[in-house]
N, C-alpha and C positions, 0 to 999 in steps of 0.2 A: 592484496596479493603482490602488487607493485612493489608497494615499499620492502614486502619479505624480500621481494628476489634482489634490489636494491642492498637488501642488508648482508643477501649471501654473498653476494659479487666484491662487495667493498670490502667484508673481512674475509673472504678468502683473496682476493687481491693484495690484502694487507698481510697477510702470513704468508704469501710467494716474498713478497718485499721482504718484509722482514727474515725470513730465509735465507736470503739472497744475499743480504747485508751481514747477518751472521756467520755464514759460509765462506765470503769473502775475507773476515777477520780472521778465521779460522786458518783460510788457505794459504792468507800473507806470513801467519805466524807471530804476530804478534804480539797473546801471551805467555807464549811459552821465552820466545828472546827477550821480552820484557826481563819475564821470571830470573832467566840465566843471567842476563847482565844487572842485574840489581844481589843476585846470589838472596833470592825468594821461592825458591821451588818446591818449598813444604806448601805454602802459601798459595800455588798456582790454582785452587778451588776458591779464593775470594777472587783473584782478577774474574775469573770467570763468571762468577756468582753474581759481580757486580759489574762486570756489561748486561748481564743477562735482566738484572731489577733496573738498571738505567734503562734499558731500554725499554722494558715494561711500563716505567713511569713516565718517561716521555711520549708515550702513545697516549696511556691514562692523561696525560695531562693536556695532549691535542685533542682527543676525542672527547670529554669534559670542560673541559674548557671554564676550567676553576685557577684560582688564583693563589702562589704561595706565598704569604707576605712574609717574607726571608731578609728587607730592607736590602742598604747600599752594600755593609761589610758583607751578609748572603749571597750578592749579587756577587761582588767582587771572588770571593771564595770559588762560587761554580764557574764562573769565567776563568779563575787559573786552573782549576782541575778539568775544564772542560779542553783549555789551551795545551795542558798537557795529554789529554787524550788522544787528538785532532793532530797534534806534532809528532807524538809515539807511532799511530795509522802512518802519516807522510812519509817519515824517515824506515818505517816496517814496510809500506809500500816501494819507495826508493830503492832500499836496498834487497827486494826480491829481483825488483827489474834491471835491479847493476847499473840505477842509472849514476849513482855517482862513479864509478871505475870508468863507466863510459865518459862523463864529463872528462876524467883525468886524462885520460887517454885523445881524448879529441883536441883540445885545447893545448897539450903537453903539457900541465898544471903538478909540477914535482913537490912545489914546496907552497905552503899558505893554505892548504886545502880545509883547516881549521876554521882559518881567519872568512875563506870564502864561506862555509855552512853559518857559521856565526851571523855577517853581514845579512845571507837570505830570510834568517830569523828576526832580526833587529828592521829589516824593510818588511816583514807581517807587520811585527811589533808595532812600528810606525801606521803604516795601513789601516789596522785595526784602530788603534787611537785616534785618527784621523776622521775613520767613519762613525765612533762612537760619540766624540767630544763636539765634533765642530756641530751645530745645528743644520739641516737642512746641506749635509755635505754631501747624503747618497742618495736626493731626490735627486728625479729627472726634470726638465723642465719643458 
């Protein structure tokens, strides 16, 4: 009886979550600006389709806890489509909150404002390469 109510608690726990996460994509907007800035909006039923199986499969794959042997160029693959998921959310989040106008604005920042999103992309870039390459570079000690 334990374990039942253990199991109610964690999947309904995990469908508020999960909710909660799709709701938020939702609210930022970020497939439909996708859509329009790429000129995809016949198309906007696969963005959708395909948050909705990613995300299905990334539960499936936490909660199984199976393995997909996809090798290094697999890895590599999901890591830049993943990179551009996580970037597309940041810059869709950003620009609900006006934080770049506000950056502009505080700093008087008229001209390079290019050059400056570029740089905070290339210091990820770096970051991330740093935590993946070096061995034993994001243990604590």
């Amino acid at each position: 009886m334990q374990y039942l109510l253990l199991i109610i608690i964690g999947f309904g726990g995990g469908v508020v979550i999960a909710g909660g996460v799709f709701a938020f994509i939702a609210i930022i907007g970020i497939v439909p600006r996708l859509a329009q800035k790429t000129a995809t909006q016949k198309y906007i039923w696969m963005y959708e389709d395909s948050i909705m199986f990613g995300g299905m499969f990334g539960t499936l794959v936490m909660i199984l806890d199976f393995e997909l042997l996809i090798g290094n160029a697999g890895g590599i693959i999901y890591g830049f489509f993943t990179g551009i998921f996580i970037g597309c959310l940041a810059v869709s989040l950003a620009e609900v909150l006006d934080v770049i106008p506000i950056l502009t604005r505080r700093f008087n920042i008229k001209l390079g404002m290019a050059y400056f999103i570029v740089s905070l992309a290339i210091g990820k870039l770096i970051g991330s390469l740093l935590y993946f390459i070096i061995p034993g570079f994001y243990k604590l000690k």
